[in-house]
C-alpha positions in Angstrom: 93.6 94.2 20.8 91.2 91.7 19.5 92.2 89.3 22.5 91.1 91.9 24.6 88.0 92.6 22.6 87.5 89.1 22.5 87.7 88.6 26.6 85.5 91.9 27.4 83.0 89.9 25.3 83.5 86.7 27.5 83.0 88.9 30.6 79.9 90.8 29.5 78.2 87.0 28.5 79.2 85.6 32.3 77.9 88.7 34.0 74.6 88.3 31.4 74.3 84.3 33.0 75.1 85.3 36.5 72.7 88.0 36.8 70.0 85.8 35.0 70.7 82.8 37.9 70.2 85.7 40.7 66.5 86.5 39.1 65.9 83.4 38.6 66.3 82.0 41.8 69.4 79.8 41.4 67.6 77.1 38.9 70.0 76.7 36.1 73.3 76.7 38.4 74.4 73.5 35.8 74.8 76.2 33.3 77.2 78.1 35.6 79.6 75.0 36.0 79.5 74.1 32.4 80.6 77.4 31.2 82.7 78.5 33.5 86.3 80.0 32.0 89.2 79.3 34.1 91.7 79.3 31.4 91.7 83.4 31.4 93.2 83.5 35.1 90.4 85.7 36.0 89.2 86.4 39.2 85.5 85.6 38.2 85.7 82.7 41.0 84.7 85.1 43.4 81.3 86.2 41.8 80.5 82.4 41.1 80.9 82.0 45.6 78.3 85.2 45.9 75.5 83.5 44.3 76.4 79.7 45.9 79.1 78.1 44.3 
């Protein structure tokens, strides 16, 4: 349970930066790469190719 809380937190943060990059135009794309998770095996990949990655 507190793995899970701990990754719905992860996801609502990500979702937070990616909508921030699409309002901001794509400026701090850095961020993005930096703080990507992989290590969850999610499928968050495909949002990062929607705004340019």
């Amino acid at each position: 349970m507190i793995i899970g809380l701990a990754y719905d937190l992860l996801r609502a943060e990500e979702k937070f930066l990616i909508d921030a990059a699409r309002r901001l135009g794509h400026t701090i794309k850095p961020i993005f790469i930096l703080r990507r998770i992989d290590w969850l095996n999610d499928t968050s990949s495909e949002e990062y190719r929607d705004i340019g990655f």
